[in-house]
Each structure stands twice: as C-alpha cells, then as structure tokens.
C-alpha positions in Angstrom: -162.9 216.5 -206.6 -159.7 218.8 -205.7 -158.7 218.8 -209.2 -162.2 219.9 -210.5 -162.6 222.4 -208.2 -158.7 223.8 -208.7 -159.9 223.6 -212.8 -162.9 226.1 -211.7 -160.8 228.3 -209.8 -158.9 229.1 -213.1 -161.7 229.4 -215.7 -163.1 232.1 -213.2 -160.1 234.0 -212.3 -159.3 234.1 -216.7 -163.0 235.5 -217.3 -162.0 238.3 -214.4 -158.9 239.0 -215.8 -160.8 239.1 -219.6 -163.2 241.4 -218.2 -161.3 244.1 -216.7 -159.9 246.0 -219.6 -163.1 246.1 -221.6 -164.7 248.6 -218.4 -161.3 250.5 -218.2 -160.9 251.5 -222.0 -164.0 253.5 -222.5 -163.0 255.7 -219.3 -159.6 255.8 -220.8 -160.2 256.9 -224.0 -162.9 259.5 -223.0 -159.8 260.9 -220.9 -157.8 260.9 -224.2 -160.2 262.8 -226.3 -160.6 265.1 -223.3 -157.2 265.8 -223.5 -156.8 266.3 -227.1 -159.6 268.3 -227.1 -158.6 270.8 -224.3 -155.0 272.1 -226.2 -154.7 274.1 -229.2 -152.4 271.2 -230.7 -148.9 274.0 -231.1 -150.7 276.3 -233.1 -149.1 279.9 -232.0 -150.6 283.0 -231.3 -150.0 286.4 -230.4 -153.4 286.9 -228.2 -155.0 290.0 -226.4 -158.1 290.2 -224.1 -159.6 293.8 -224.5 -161.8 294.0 -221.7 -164.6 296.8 -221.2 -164.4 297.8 -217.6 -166.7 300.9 -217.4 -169.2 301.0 -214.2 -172.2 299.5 -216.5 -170.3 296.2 -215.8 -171.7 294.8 -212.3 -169.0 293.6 -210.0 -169.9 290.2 -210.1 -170.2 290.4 -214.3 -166.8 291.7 -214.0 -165.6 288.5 -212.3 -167.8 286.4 -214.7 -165.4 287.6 -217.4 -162.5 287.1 -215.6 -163.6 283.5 -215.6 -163.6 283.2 -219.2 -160.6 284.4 -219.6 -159.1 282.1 -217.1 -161.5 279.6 -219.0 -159.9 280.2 -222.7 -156.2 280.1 -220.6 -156.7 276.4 -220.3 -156.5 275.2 -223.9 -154.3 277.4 -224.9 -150.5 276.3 -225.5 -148.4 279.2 -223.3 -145.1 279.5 -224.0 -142.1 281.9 -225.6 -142.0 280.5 -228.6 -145.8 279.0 -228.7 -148.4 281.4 -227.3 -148.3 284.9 -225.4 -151.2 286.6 -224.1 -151.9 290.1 -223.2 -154.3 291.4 -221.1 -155.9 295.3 -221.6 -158.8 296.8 -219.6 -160.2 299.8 -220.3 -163.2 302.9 -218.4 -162.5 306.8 -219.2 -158.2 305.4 -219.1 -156.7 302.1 -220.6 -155.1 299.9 -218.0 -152.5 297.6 -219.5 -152.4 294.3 -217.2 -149.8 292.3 -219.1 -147.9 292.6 -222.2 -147.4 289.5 -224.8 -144.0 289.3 -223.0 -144.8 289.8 -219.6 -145.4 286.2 -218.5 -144.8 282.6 -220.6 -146.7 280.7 -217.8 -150.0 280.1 -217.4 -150.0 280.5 -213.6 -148.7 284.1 -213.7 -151.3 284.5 -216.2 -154.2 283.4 -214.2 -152.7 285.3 -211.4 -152.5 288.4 -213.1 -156.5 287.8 -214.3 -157.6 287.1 -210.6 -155.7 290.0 -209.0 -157.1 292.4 -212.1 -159.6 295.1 -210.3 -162.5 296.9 -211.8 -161.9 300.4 -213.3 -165.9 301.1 -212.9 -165.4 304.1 -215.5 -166.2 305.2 -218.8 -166.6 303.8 -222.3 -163.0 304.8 -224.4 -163.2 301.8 -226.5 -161.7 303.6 -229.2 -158.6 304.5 -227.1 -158.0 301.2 -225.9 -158.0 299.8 -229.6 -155.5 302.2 -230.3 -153.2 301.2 -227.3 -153.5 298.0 -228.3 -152.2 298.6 -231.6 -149.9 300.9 -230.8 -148.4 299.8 -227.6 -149.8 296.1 -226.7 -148.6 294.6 -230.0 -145.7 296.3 -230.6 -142.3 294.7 -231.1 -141.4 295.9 -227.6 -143.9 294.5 -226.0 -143.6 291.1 -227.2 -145.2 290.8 -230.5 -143.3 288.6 -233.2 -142.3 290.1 -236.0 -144.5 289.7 -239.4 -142.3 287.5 -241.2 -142.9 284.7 -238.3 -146.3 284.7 -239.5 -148.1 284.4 -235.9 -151.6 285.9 -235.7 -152.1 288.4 -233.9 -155.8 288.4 -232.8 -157.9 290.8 -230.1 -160.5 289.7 -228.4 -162.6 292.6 -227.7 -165.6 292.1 -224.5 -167.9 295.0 -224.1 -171.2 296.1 -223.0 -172.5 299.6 -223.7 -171.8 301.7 -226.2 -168.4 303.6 -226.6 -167.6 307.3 -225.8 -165.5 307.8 -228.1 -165.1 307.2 -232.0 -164.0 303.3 -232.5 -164.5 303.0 -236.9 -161.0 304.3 -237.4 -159.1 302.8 -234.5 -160.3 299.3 -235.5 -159.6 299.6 -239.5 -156.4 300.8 -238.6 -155.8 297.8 -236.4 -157.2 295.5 -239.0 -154.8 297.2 -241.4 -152.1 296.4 -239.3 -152.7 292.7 -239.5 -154.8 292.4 -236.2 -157.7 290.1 -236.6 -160.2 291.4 -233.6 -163.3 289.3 -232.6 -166.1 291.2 -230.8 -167.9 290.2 -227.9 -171.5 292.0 -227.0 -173.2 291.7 -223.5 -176.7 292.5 -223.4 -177.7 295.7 -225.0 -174.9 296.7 -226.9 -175.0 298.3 -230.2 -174.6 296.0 -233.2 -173.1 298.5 -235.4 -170.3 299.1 -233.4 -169.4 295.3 -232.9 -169.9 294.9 -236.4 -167.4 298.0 -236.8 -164.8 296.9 -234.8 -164.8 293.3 -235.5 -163.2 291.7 -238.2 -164.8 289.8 -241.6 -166.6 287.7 -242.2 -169.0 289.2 -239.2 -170.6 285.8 -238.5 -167.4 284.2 -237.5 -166.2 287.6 -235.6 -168.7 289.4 -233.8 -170.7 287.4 -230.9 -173.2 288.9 -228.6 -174.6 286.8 -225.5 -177.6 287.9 -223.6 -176.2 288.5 -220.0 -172.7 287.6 -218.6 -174.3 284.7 -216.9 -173.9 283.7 -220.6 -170.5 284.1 -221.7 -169.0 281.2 -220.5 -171.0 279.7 -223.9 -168.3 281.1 -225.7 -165.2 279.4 -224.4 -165.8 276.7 -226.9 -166.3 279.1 -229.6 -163.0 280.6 -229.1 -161.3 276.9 -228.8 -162.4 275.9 -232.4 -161.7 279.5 -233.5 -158.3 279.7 -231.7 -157.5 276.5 -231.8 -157.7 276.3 -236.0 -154.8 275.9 -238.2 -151.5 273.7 -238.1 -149.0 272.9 -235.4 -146.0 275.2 -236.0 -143.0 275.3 -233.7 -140.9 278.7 -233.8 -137.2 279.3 -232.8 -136.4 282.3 -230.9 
C-alpha cells in the first residue's frame, strides 16, 4: 500500500514539474518581443525635436508633447557613437534646449525635456529651421560629419501657422542633407507641412486632430526611426 501510494506521489509531482514551463514561455516570450520591439536595434541617428512653443499651444498640450518626446526617448539607442538627440523650441525667439552633444544619456535627456518651460510666444517657424541648420546640426554642436553617413533627421511639431516665411528655410535644410518630418495639431495649414516636410509627403508629413492625439504617433516614429541596419561607429 506504501509503495503504491509513494509510486503516485511521483507520477504527480512529474506532471507539475511537466506543466510549469508550458505557462511560463508565453509570458516570456511576449517579454522578448516587447523588448526587441522597444529599441531601434543600433541603427544611429543624428535626431532633433523642433518644437512649436507659441501661446496657441495650451499649457497642458505643451506637456502632452513633452510626453512624446519622452515617449520616442525610449526606443531610441542613446549613446556617443549610436544616437544623439537635440532638442529646439521655438515663439517670436528660438530656444535651444540641448545640442546633439549635450548629453549621451537618456536620463539627462528626459531631464532636460521635463524641466523645458513654455515660451507662450509667436510663430518664427522659419527662424527656428534655420537655427537648426545652421547652428543645431553643425559640426560644433555635435553633428557627425557626412562621410559617417548618420542621418540627420528633424522632427518638426507645430500648430498654427508660421509668422514668418518657412519654403526657403526648409529646402535649404533639405539641401543640406536634413530629412524633416512634420507634425500638424489641429488646424494647421497643410501647405506649409507639406512645404517644410520632406518627400515622399505620405511618409513625412502627419497631422493629428488634438494633442490628446499625438501620442498615436510614437509608433509611427519607431518604424520610421527605427528603419535600416545596425551600424556601430568609432569615434
């Protein structure tokens, strides 16, 4: 009787121990694809936020942006020699916040986005699209060099419509390599996104409804950023 019931014991415990793995390995592998999902795999990039901070942006819009920012920050692979970011708001003056050689961590970064304070201005879109070709991705200020090959992209977030001319600001950028996306809140003027965004259109200019909306397009920028081969540079 002791011997059957010791022979039990053991066929139950082995169907427990049989069991376990099979309910552990879905969670685990969903964590794994998470995982691969959230990082942009290597691929470097020179990146600036161009971020419209005139007084048609709401206080709590303007925080709603910060959060996407913060948002793309995540899957993005910081580092000297992977990623640098930049970070340029603009009103009536441009505001630089941090070059592309101001900070190689992600922390500082999503310091420097938090502590960032609304200019509650005017429109110069045009002037900030020529400070950041002119001064945010310069050499100087942390940009590689064009034989390294590292993209240098702008995101550009607006909502009204400029004060000042933007066409010829955003050819020249485009002209100098700098592929700009543009992002339109509400009721913004298509023309000009379509004028300072790159080509195709449909893959570079985006307009959301409301800033309760923008948040849609951190996965949009992940398959857009995130595109290309790993490549590892030397500094």
């Amino acid at each position: 009787m002791k011997t059957s019931l010791l022979i039990l014991l053991v066929i139950c415990c082995s169907c427990v121990c049989q069991r376990r793995p099979s309910k552990q390995s879905p969670l685990d592998t969903t964590a794994q694809t998470h995982n691969t999902e959230s990082s942009c795999g290597g691929r470097p990039l020179d990146l600036i936020f161009v971020i419209d901070s005139s007084r048609s942006v709401r206080p709590d819009d303007f925080e709603r942006v910060k959060s996407f920012i913060r948002d793309v920050l995540l899957f993005l692979d910081v580092a000297r020699d992977q990623t640098r970011v930049g970070l340029v708001q603009f009103g009536s003056v441009v505001q630089n916040e941090f070059f592309l050689n101001s900070y190689f961590e992600k922390q500082q970064m999503e310091r420097a986005v938090r502590s960032m304070e609304h200019l509650a201005s005017g429109t110069m879109t045009g002037l900030a699209l020529q400070f950041t070709r002119e001064q945010a991705f310069s050499l100087a200020r942390g940009a590689r060099p064009a034989h390294m090959q590292v993209p240098r992209i702008a995101v550009v977030v607006t909502d009204g419509r400029p004060q000042d001319s933007v066409e010829e600001e955003a050819a020249r950028a485009r002209q100098d390599g700098i592929e700009i996306f543009a992002v339109g809140v509400g009721r913004v003027d298509m023309a000009t996104l379509r004028a300072i965004g790159s080509e195709p259109h449909a893959e570079h200019v985006h307009l959301v409804a409301n800033f309760s909306q923008i948040e849609t397009l951190v996965s949009v920028f992940h398959s857009k950023l995130c595109a290309g081969q790993s490549v590892h540079f030397t500094l």
